[in-house]
MIDREN-829254 format. One line per field, with one value per residue: residue number from 1; residue in three letters; x negated, y, z negated of N, C-alpha, C in turn. Coordinates in pm, whole numbers, plus 50000, padded with zeros to 5 digits. Layout:
! MIDREN-829254
i = [NUM  ...] $
aa = [ALA  ...] $
n.x = [X  ...] $
n.y = [Y  ...] $
n.z = [Z  ...] $
ca.x = [X  ...] $
ca.y = [Y  ...] $
ca.z = [Z  ...] $
c.x = [X  ...] $
c.y = [Y  ...] $
c.z = [Z  ...] $
END
This chain:
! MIDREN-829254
i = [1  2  3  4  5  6  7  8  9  10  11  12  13  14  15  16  17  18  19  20  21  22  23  24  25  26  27  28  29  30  31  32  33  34  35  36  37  38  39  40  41  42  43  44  45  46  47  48  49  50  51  52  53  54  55  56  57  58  59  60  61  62  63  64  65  66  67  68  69  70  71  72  73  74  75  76  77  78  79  80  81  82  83  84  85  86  87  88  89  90  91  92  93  94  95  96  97  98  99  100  101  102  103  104  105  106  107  108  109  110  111  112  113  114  115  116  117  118  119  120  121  122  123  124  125  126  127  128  129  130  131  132  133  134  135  136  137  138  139  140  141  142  143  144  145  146  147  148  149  150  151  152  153  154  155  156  157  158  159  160  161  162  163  164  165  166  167  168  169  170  171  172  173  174  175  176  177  178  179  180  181  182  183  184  185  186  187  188  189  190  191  192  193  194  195  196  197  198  199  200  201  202  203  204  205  206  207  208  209  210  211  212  213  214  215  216  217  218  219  220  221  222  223  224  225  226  227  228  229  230  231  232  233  234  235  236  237  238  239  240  241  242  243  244  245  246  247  248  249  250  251  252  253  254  255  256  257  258  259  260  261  262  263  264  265  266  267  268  269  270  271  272  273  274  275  276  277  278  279  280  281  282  283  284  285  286  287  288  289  290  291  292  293  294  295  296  297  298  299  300  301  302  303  304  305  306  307  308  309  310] $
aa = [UNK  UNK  UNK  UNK  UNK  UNK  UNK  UNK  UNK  UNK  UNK  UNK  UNK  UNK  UNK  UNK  UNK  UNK  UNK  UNK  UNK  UNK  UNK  UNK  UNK  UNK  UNK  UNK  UNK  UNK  UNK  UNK  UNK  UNK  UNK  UNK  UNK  UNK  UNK  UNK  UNK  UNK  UNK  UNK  UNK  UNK  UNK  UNK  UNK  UNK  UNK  UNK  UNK  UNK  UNK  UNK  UNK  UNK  UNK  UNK  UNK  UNK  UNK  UNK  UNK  UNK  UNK  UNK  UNK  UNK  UNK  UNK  UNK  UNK  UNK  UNK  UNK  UNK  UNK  UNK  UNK  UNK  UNK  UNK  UNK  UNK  UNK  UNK  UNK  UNK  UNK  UNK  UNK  UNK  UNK  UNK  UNK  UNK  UNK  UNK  UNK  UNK  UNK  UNK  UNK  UNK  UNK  UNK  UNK  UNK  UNK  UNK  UNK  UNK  UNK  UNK  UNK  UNK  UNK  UNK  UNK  UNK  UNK  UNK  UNK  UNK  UNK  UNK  UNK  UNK  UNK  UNK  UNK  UNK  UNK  UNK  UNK  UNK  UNK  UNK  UNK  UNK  UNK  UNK  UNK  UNK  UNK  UNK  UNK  UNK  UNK  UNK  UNK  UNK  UNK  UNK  UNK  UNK  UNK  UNK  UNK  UNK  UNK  UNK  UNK  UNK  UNK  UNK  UNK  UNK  UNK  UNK  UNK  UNK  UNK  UNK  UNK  UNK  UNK  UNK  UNK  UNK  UNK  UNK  UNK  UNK  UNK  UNK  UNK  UNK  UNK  UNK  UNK  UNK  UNK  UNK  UNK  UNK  UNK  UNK  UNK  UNK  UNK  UNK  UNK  UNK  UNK  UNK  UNK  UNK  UNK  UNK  UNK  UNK  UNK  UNK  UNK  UNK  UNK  UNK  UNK  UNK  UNK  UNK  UNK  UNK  UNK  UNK  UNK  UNK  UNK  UNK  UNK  UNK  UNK  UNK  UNK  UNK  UNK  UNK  UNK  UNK  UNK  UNK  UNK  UNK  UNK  UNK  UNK  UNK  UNK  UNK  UNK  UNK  UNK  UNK  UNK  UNK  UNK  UNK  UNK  UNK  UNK  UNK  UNK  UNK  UNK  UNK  UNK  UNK  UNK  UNK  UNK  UNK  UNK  UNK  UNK  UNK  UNK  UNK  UNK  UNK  UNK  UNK  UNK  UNK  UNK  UNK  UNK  UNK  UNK  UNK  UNK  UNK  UNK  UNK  UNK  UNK  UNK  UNK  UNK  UNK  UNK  UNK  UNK  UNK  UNK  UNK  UNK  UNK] $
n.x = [44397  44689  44819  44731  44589  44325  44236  44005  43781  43776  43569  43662  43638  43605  43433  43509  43816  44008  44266  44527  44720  44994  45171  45404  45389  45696  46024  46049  46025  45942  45878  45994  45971  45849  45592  45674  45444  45325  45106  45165  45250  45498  45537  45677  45812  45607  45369  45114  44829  44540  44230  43940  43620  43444  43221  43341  43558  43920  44135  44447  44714  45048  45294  45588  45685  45860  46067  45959  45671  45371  45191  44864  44667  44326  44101  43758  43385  43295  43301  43344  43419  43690  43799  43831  44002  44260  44268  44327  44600  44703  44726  44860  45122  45212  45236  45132  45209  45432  45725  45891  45874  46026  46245  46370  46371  46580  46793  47023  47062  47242  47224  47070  47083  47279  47105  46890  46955  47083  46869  46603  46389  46237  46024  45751  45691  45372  45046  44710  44492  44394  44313  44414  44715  44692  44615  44873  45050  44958  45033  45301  45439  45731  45858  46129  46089  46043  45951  45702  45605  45543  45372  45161  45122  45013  44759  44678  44624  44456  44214  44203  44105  44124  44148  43979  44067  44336  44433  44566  44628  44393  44415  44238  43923  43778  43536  43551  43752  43647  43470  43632  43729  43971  44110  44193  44317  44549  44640  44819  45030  45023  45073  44837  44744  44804  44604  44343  44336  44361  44098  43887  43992  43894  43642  43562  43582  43469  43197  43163  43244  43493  43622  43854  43908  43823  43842  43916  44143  44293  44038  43973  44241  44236  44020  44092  44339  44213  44156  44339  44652  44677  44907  45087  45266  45176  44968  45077  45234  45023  44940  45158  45206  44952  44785  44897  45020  45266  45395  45368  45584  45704  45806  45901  46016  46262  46497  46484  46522  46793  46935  46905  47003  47282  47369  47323  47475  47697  47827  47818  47784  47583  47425  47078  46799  46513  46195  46074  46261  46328  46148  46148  46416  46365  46183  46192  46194  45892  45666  45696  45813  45795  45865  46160  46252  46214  46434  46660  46685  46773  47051  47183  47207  47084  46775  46620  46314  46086  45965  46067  46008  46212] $
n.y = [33774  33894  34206  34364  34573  34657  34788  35044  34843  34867  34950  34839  34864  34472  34329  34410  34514  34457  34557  34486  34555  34345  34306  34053  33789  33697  33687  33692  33644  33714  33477  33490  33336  33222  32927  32591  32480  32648  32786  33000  33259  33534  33882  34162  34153  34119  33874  33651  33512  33247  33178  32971  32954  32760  32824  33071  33264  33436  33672  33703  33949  33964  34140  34225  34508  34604  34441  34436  34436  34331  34300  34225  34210  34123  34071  34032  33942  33994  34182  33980  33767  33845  33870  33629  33517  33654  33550  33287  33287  33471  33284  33044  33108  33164  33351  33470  33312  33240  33210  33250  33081  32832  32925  32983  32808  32582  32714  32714  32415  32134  31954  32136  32405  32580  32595  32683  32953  33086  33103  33223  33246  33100  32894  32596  32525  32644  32566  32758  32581  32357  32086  32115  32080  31839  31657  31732  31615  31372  31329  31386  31157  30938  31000  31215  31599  31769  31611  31588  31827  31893  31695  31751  32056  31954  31847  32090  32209  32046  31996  32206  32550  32866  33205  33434  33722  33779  33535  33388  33085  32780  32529  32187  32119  31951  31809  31830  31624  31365  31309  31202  30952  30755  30629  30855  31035  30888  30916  31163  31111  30966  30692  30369  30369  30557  30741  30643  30673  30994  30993  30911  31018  31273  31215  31174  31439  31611  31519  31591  31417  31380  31691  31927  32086  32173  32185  31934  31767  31519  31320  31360  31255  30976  30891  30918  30756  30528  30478  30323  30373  30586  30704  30737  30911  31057  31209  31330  31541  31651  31751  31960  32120  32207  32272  32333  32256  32229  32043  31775  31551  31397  31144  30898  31062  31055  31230  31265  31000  30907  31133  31061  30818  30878  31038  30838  30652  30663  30804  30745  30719  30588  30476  30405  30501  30372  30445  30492  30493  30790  30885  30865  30980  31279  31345  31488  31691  31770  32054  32071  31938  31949  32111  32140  31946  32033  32236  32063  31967  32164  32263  32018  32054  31868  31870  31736  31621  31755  32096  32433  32707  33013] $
n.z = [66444  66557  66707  66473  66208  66088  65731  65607  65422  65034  64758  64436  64092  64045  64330  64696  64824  65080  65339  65566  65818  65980  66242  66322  66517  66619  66475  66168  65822  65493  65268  64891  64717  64382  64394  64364  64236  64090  64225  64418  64292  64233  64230  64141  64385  64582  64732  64530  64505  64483  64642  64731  64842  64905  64593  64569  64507  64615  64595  64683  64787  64919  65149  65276  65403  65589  65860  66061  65986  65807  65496  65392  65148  65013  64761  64734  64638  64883  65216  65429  65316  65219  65453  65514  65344  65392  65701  65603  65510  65650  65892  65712  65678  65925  66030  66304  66469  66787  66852  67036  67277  67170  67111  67331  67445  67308  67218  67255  67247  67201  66948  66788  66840  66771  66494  66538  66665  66408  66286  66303  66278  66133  65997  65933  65533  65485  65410  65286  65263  65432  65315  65046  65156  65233  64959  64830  64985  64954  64687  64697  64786  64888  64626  64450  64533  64269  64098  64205  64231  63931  63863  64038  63924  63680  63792  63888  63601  63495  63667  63841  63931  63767  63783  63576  63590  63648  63605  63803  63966  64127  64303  64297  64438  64702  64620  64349  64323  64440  64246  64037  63831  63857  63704  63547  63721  63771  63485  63527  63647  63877  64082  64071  64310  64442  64358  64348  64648  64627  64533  64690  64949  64884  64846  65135  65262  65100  65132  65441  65638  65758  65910  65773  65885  66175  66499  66614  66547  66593  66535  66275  66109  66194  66037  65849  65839  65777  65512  65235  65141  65208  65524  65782  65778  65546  65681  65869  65750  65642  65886  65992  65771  65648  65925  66084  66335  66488  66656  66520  66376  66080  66088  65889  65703  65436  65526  65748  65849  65741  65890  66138  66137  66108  66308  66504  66457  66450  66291  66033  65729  65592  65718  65834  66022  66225  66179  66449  66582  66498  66606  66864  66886  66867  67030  67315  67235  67244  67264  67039  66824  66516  66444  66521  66410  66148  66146  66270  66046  65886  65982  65981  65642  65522  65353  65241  65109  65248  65296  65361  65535  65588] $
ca.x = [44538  44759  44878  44717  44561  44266  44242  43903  43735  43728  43505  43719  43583  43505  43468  43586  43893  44047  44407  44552  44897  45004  45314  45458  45403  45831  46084  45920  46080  45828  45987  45948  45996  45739  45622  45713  45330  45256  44984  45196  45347  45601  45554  45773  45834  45427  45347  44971  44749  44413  44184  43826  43548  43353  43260  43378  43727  43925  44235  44533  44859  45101  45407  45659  45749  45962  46088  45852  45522  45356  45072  44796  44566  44260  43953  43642  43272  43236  43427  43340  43548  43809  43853  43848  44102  44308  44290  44378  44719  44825  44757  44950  45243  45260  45286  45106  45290  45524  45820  45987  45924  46093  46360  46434  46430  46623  46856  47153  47087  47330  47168  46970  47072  47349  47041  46817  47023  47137  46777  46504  46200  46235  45906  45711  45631  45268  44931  44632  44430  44403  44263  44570  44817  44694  44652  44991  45149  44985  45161  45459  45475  45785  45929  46158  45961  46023  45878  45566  45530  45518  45217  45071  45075  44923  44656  44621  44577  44355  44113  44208  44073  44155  44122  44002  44099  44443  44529  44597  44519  44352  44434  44144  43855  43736  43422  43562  43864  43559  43399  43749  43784  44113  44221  44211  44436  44687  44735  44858  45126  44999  45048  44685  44669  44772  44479  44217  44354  44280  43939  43845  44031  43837  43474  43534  43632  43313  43095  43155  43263  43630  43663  43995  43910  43783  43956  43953  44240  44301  43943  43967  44324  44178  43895  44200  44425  44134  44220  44429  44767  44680  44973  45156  45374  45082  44912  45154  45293  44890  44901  45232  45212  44806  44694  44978  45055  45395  45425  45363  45709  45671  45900  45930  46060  46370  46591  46480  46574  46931  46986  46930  47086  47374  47374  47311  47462  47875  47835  47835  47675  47515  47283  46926  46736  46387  46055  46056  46419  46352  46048  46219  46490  46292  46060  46259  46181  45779  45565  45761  45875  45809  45929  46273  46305  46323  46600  46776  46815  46890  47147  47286  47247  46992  46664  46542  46176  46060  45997  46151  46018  46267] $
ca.y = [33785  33930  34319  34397  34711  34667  34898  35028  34781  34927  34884  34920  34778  34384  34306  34470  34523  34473  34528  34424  34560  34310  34277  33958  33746  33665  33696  33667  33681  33667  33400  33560  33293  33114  32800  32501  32395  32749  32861  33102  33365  33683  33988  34294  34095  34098  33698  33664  33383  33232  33073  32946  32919  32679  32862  33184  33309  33533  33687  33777  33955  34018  34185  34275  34612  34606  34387  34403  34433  34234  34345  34117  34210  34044  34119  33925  33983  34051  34168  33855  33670  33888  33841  33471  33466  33689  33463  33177  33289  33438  33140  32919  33150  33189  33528  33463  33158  33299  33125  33277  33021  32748  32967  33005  32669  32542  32831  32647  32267  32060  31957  32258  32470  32682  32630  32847  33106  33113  33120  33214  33243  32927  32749  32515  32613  32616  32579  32764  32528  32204  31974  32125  32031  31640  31669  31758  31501  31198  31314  31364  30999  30851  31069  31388  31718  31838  31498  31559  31931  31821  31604  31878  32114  31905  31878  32206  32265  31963  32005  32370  32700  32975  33364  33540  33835  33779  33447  33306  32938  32687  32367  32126  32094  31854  31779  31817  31495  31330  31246  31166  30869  30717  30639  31000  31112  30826  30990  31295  31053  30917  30559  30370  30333  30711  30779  30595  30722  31105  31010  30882  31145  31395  31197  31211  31565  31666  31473  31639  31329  31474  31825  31954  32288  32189  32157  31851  31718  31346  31228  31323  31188  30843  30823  30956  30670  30378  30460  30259  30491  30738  30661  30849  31010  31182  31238  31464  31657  31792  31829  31991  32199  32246  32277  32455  32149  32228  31935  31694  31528  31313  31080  30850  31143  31018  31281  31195  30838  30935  31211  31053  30682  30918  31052  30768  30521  30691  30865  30603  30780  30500  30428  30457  30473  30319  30525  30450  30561  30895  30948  30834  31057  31401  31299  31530  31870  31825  31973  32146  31810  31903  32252  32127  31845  32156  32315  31987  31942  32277  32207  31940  32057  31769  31967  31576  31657  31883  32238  32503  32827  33087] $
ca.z = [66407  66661  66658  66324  66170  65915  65680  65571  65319  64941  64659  64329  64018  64093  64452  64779  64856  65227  65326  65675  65814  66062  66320  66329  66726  66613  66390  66051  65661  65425  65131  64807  64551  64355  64448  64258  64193  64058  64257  64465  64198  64284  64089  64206  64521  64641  64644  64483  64552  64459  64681  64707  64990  64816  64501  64557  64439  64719  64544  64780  64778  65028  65093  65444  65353  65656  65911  66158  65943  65736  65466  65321  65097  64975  64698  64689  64698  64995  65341  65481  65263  65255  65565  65572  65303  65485  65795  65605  65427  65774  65941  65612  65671  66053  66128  66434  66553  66881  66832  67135  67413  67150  67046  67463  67558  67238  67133  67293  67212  67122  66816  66712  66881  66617  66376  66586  66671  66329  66174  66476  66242  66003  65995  65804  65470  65504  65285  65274  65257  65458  65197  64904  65227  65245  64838  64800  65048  64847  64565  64738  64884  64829  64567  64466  64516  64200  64031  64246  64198  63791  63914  64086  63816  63613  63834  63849  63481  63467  63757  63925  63900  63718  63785  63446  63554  63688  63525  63867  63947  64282  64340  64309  64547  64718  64532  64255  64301  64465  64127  63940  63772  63945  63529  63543  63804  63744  63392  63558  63649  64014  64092  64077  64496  64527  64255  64425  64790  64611  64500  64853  65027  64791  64914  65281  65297  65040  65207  65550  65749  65776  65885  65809  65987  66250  66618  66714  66414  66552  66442  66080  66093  66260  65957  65651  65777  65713  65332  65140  65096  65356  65619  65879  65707  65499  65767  65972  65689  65651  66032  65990  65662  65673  65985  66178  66396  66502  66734  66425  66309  65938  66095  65800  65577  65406  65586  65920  65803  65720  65987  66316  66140  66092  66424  66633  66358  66482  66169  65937  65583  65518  65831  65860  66120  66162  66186  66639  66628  66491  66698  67025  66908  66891  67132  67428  67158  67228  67149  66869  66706  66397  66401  66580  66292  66035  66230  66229  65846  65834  66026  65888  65538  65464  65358  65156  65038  65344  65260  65458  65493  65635] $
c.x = [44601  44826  44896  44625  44500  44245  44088  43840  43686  43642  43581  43708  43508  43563  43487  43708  43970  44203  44431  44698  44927  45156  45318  45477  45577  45889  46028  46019  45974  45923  45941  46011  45863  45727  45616  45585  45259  45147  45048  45281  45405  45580  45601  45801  45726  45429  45174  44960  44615  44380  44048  43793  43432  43364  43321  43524  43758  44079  44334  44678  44907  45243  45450  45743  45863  45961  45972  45672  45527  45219  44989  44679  44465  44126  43867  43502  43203  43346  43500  43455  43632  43874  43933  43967  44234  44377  44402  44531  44800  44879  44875  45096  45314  45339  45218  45168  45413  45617  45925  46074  46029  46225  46444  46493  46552  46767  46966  47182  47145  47330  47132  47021  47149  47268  46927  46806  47047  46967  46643  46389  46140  46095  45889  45668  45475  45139  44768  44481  44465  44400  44394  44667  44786  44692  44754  45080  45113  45013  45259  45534  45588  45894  45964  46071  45950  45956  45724  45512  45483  45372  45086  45057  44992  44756  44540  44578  44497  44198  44044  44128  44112  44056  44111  44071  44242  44550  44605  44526  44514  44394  44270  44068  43799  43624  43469  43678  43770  43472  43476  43731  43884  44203  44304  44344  44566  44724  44792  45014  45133  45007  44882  44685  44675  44666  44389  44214  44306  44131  43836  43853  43917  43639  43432  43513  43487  43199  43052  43219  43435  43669  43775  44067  43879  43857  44025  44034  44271  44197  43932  44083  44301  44093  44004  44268  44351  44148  44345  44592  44785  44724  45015  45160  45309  45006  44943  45211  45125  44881  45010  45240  45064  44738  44815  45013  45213  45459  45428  45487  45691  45819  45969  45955  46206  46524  46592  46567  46702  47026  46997  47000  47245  47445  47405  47384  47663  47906  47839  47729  47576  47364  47151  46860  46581  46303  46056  46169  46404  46250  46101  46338  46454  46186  46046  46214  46009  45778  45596  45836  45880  45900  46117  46365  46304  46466  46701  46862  46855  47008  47248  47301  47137  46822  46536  46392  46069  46036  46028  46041  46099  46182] $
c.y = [33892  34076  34347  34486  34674  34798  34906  34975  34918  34876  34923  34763  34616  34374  34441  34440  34551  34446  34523  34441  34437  34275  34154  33914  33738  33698  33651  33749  33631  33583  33472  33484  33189  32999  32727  32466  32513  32855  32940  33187  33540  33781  34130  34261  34086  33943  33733  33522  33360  33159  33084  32947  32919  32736  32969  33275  33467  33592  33753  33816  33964  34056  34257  34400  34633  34493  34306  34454  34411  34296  34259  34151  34099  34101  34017  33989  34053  34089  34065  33721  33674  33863  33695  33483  33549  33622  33340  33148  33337  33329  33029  33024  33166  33297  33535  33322  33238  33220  33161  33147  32871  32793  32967  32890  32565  32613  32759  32484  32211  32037  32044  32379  32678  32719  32722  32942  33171  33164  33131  33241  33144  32831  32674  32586  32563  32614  32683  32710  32364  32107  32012  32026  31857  31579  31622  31662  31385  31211  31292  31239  30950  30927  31163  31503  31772  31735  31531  31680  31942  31799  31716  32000  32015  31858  31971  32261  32153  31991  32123  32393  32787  33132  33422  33651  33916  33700  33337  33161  32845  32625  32315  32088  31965  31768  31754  31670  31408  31223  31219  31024  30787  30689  30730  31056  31003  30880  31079  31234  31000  30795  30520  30398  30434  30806  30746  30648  30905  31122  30994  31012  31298  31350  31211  31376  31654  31608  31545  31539  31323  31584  31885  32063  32268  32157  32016  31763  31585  31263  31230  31234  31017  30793  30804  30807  30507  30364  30418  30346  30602  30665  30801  30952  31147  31246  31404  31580  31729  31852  31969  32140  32263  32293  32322  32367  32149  32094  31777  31640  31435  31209  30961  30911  31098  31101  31293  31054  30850  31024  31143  30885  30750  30950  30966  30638  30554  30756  30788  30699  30684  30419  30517  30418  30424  30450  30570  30493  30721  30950  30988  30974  31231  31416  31383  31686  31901  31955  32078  32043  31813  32014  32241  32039  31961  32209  32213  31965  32070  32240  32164  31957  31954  31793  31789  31613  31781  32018  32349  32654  32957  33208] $
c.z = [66495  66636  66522  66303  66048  65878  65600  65429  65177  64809  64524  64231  64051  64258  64552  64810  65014  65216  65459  65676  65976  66149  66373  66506  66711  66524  66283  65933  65584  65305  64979  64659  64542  64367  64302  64150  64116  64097  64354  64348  64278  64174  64179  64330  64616  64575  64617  64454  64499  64518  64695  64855  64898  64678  64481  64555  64569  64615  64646  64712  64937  65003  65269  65357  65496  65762  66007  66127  65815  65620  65396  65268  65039  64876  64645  64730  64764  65130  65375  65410  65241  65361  65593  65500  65360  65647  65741  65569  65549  65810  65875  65683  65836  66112  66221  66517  66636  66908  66941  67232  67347  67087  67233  67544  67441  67160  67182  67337  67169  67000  66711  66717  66782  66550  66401  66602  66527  66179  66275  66383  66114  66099  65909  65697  65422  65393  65335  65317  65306  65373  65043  64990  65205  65080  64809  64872  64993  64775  64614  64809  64815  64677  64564  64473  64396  64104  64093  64208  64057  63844  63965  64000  63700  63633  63859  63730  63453  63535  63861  63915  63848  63747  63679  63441  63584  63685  63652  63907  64135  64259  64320  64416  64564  64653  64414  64203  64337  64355  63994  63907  63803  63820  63534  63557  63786  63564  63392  63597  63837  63986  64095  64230  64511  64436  64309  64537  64769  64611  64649  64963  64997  64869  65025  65308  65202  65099  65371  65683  65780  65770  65915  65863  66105  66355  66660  66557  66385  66496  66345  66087  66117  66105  65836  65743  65779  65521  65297  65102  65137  65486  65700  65858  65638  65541  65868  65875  65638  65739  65984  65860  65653  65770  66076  66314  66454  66508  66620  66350  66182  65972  65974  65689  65545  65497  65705  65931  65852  65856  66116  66263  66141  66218  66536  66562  66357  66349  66062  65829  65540  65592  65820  65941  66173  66208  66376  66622  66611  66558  66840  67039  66929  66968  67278  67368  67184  67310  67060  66821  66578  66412  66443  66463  66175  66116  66209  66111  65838  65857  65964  65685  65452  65449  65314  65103  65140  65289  65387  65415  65583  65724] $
END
């Protein structure tokens, strides 16, 4: 992690304790509201997190006490996993992502260009965890976010994790959706195909024959879209939201749809544009396609199921 300052690991009551001051590669606001699905919570303006490596519970906070630094604590076990979880919540949040050279070549684009200047450290809002990110997009297929984050809490109090000692909660692991039921998860309120497409999703990824950490990103993506309800769309918003994919656009997101039929459609409110239209049309922003398609809805005001993080 890039111009950062650990601070010497402590032992206080359970676990060690590691804290990490780090300076931001760009412009950088930390967001400081809870997420919809519950598993990010705000308390005095420090966000606090729970996440796993395998069985082992990492607990994080963090908190930008000023502009240009960032702090991230973590207590688990051991260093070692402090560390990791540490890594992984930078990484979700992209305080090492150098947003310069697309703020230089874009800052005065026709399109974008107002929305760059006007907002130069708006990324994706990112996950943790690869396997929550592709999770969380087959819920979100197709419907409002706040209908899916429902869904997703309920998952979470069905199948999560819980922190005894802090009351915070995981998302469900892979292993553990793996050996669901598909009844199951459609009583949480999933269609059956995006119930069965979890349980699958959940066997590749426990099994080992899709690693969603590992570098090379198009061959898992190649094996996830032989499943039944694992398309594009869900595809790129894991690249995109999970795996730090800039270049990844979810071109079949409803406000892509609308925005470039609007655009290229003489303004007409009512045009939509196909899937190849909105590719073709952001196709000139690689390889920040996705990150250029946030800027746009800012823009225009049309955020549609996307999450934004400032």
């Amino acid at each position: 992690m890039s111009a950062s300052r650990a601070v010497p690991a402590v032992a206080r009551g359970w676990g060690v304790e590691v804290r990490r001051e780090i300076r931001p590669a760009w412009v950088f606001s930390l967001s400081r509201r809870r997420s919809l699905d519950g598993l990010t919570q705000v308390r005095r303006g420090v966000l606090h997190r729970l996440l796993h490596q395998g069985a082992e519970p990492v607990t994080i906070r963090v908190a930008q006490p000023a502009a240009d630094r960032v702090v991230i604590g973590a207590r688990a076990a051991s260093r070692e996993l402090a560390d990791w979880g540490i890594e992984q919540v930078g990484r979700s949040l992209g305080v090492d992502q150098d947003l310069g050279p697309f703020y230089e070549r874009f800052a005065h684009d026709r399109l974008i260009g107002a929305a760059v200047r006007a907002n130069p450290g708006l990324r994706a809002s990112g996950r943790p965890d690869p396997f929550e990110a592709l999770v969380w997009s087959v819920c979100e297929q197709l419907i409002e976010y706040e209908r899916a984050a429902a869904i997703e809490r309920r998952l979470i109090a069905r199948l999560g994790r819980r922190c005894p000692r802090t009351g915070l909660r995981d998302s469900p692991p892979a292993a553990v959706l793996a050996t669901q039921a598909p009844a199951v998860l459609a009583s949480l309120g999933l269609t059956e195909t995006r119930a069965m497409a979890l349980v699958r999703v959940g066997r590749e990824v426990a099994s080992g024959r899709v690693d969603l950490h590992g570098v090379d990103h198009e061959s898992g993506w190649r094996r996830l879209r032989r499943i039944h309800g694992i398309g594009a769309w869900t595809l790129q918003m894991l690249a995109l939201t999970g795996q730090g994919r800039l270049d990844q656009l979810p071109a079949a997101d409803v406000g892509y749809l609308k925005l470039v039929g609007r655009l290229t459609g003489g303004g007409d409110p009512d045009a939509r544009a196909t899937v190849e239209e909105v590719e073709r049309f952001f196709a000139p922003y690689a390889p920040w396609c996705g990150l250029a398609g946030l800027h746009a809805l800012r823009g225009a005001g049309a955020g549609a199921g996307l999450r934004l993080a400032a």
